[in-house]
C-alpha positions as CSV (number, residue, x, y, z in Angstrom):
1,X,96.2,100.5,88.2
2,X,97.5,98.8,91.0
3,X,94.8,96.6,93.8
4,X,96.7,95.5,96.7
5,X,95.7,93.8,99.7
6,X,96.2,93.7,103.2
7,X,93.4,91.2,104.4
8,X,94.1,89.3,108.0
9,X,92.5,85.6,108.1
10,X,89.5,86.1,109.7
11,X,86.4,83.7,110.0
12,X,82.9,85.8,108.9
13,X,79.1,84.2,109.0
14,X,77.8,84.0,105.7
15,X,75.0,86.5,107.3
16,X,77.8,89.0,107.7
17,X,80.6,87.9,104.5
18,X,78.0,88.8,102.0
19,X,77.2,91.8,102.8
20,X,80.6,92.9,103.8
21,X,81.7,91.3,100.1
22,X,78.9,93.3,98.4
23,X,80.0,96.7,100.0
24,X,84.0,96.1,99.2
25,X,82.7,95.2,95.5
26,X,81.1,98.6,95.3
27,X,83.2,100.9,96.6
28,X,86.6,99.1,94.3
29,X,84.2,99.5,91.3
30,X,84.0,103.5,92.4
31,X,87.7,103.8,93.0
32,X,88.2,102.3,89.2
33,X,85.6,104.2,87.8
34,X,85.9,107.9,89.4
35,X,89.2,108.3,91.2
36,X,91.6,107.8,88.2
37,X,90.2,110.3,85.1
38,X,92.0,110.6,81.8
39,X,93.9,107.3,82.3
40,X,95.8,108.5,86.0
41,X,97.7,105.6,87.0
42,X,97.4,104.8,90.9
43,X,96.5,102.4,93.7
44,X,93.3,101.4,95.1
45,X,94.1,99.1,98.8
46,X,91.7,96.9,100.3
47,X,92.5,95.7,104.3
48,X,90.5,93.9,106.7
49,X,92.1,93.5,110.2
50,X,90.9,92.6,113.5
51,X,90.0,95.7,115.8
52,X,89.9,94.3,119.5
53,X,88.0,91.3,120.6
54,X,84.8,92.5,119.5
55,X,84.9,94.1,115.6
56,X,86.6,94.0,112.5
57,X,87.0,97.1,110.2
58,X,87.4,96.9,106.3
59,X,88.5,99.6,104.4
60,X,89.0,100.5,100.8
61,X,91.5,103.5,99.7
62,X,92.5,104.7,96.6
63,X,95.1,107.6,96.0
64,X,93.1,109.0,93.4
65,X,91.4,112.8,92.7
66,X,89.5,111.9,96.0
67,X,85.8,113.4,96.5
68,X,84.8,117.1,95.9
69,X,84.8,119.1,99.6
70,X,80.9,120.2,99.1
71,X,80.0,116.5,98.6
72,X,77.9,114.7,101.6
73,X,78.4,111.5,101.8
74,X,75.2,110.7,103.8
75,X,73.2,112.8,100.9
76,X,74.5,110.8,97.9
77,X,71.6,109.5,95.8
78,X,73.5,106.6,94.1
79,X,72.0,103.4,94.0
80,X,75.7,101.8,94.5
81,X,76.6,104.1,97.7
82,X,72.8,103.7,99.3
83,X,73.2,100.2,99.5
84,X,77.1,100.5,100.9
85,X,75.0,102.5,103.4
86,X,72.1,99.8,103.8
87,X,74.1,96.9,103.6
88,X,76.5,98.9,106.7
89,X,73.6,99.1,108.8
90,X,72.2,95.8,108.3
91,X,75.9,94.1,109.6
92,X,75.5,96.9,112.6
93,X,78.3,98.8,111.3
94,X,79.8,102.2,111.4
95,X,81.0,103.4,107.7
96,X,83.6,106.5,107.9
97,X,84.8,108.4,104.7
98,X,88.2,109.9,105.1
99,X,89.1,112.1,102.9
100,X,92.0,114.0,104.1
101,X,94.9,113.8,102.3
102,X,95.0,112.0,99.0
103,X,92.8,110.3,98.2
104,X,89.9,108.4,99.5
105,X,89.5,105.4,102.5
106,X,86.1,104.3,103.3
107,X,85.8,102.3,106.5
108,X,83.9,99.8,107.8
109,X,83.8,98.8,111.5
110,X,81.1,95.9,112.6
111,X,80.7,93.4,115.0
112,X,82.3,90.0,114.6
């Protein structure tokens, strides 16, 4: 298994860098735990990058088995994706699920 990072220095409230630290804690422990059965080798990537003046986005990816087509994302009844869902709401931010392609790349876009 392979983490890699691409994270910009950015300066984050502690109102905001918690949260945001919580939610990429979660979703790294699903990309370990789900997207590489039987022993798969692959990558999980985390990023955070500046998106204009205003936000910052934060993603997580993984090039794993990815998530089945029938699953909805917003209808997930885990306790660990609710509060990626809570704690994305509380910062004001928009969460997108990508999962085109290999793989899977959550994304998180909030105000600075």
């Amino acid at each position: 298994m392979t983490v890699e990072r691409d994270v910009a220095p950015v300066d984050l409230d502690l109102d905001r860098a918690l949260p945001v630290g919580l939610i990429v804690s979660e979703l790294i422990s699903n990309a370990l735990k789900y997207a590489f059965p039987d022993g798969r080798r692959g990558r999980v990537r985390v990023a955070l990058a500046p998106q204009g003046e205003t936000e910052l986005e934060v993603s997580v990816s993984d090039d794993g088995v990815g998530l089945p087509p029938e699953l909805n994302f917003d209808s997930i009844t885990s306790l660990g994706l609710y509060l990626v869902r809570v704690l994305s709401r509380q910062i004001r931010g928009t969460l997108t699920v990508d999962r085109t392609g290999v793989g899977v790349t959550f994304a998180l876009r909030f105000p600075k």
